[in-house]
C-alpha positions in Angstrom: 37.6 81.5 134.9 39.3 83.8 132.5 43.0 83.3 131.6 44.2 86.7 133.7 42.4 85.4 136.9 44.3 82.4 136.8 47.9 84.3 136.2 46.8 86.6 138.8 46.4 83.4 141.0 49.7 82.4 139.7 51.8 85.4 140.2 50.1 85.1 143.9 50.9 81.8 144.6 54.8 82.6 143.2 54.8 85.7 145.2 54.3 84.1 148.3 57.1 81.0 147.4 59.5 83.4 146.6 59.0 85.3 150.0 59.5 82.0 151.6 63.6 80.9 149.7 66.6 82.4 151.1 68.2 84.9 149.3 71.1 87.0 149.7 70.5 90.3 148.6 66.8 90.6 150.5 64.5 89.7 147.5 65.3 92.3 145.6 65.9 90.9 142.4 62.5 88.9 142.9 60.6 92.0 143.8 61.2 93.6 140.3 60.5 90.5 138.2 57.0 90.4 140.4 56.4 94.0 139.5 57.2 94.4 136.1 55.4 90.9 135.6 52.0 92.1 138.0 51.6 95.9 136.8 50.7 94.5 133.0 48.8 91.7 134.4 46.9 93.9 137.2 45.8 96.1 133.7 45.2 93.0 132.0 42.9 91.9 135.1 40.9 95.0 135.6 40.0 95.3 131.7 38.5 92.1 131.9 37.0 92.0 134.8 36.2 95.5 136.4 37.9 98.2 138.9 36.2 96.6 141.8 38.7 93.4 141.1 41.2 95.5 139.8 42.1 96.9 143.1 41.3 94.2 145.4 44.4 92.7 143.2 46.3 96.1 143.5 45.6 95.6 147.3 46.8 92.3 147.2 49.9 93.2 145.5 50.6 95.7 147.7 50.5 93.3 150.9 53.1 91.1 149.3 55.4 93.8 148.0 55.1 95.7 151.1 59.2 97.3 151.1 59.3 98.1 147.7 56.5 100.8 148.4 57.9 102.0 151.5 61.1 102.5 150.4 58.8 104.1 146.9 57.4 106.3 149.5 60.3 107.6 151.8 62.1 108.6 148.2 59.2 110.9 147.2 59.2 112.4 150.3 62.7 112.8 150.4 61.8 114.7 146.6 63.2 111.9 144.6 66.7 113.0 146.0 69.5 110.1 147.1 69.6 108.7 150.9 72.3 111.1 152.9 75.1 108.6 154.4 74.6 108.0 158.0 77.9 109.5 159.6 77.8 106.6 162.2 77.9 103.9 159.4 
């Protein structure tokens, strides 16, 4: 096994501990050290060992760091523009 399948493993593993610890401001924090640790490694990963694995690990990545994207996703659509302030809030 090459050295970036077994930190891919380990970023996994972590991933999936941190998800499990309390924390009081909704993994956050957590979530960007995971993705500005798993973007060099995912490029790292699919050098060495092909697309195919490449985004089976961009797949798996995705699973775990589910919110992150969606809230990513809602912001584009939005046109990179703030939230508005719910009035009820």
């Amino acid at each position: 096994m090459s050295t970036a399948f077994l930190l891919a493993c380990l970023w996994f593993v972590t991933a999936n501990i941190v998800a499990m610890l309390p924390t009081s401001d909704g993994h956050w924090r957590a979530a960007v050290v995971l993705i500005v640790t798993g973007v060099p490694l995912l490029g790292w990963l699919t050098v060495e060992h092909g697309p195919v694995l490449g985004m089976l690990a961009l797949a798996g990545g995705a699973s775990v760091l589910r919110w992150p994207l969606v809230f990513l996703w809602r912001w584009l659509r939005r046109g990179g523009r703030p939230r508005r302030p719910d009035p009820a809030e």
